[in-house]
C-alpha positions in Angstrom: -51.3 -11.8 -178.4 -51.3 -8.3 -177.5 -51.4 -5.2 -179.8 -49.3 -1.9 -179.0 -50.2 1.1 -178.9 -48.0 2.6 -181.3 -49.8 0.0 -183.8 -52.7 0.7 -183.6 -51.9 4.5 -183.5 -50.0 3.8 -186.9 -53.1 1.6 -188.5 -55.5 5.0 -187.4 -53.2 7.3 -188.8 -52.8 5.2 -192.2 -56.4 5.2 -192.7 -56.8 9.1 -191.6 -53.9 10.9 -192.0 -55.3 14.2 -191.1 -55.9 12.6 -187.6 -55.1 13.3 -183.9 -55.1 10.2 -182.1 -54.4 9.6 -178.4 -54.3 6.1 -177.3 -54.2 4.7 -173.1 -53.5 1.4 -172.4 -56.2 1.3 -169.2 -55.3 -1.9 -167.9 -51.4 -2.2 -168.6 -51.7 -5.3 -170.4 -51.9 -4.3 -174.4 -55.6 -5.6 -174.5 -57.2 -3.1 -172.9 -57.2 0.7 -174.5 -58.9 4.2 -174.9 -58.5 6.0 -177.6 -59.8 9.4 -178.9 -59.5 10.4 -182.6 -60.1 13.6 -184.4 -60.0 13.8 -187.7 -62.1 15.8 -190.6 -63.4 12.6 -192.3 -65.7 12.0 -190.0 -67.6 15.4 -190.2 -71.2 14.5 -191.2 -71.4 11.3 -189.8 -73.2 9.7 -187.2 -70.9 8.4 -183.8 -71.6 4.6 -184.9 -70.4 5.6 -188.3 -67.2 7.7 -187.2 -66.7 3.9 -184.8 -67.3 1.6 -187.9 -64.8 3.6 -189.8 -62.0 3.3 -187.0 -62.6 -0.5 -187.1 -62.2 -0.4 -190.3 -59.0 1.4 -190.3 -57.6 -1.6 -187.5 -58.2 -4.2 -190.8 -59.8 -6.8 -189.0 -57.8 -6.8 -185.5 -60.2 -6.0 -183.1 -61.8 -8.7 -181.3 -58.3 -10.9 -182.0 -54.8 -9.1 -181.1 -57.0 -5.9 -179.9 -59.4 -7.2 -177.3 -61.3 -4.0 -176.2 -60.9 -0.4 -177.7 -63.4 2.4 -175.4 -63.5 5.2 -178.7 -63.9 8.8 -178.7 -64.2 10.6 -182.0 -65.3 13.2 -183.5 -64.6 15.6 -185.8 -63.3 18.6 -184.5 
């Protein structure tokens, strides 16, 4: 099953809601997005952290309704 974009744009935004997120579906298909996210919680952590915490924020969907998310985040 297939995950929208607006979804996970609302699961990012509940867990950060200081946050700019852009999301792309990249193959047209809901399984396949990009998405870059800016917020201020992720100032002093490490890329694979600022990743963890997105994942976290998508309770458990990734790798089930969300087959593959490409991330960009940072900070600023």
């Amino acid at each position: 099953m297939a995950m929208a974009a607006a979804d996970i744009e609302t699961l990012i935004k509940q867990a950060f809601p200081d946050a700019k997120v852009d999301i792309q579906d990249l193959a047209g298909d809901g399984d396949h997005y990009a998405a870059t996210v800016v917020t201020t919680a992720f100032a002093g952590k490490s890329r694979v952290q600022q990743h963890q915490m997105v994942y976290a924020a998508l309770k458990g969907k990734m790798g089930g309704e969300l087959h593959a998310l490409a991330l960009t985040t940072s900070a600023t």
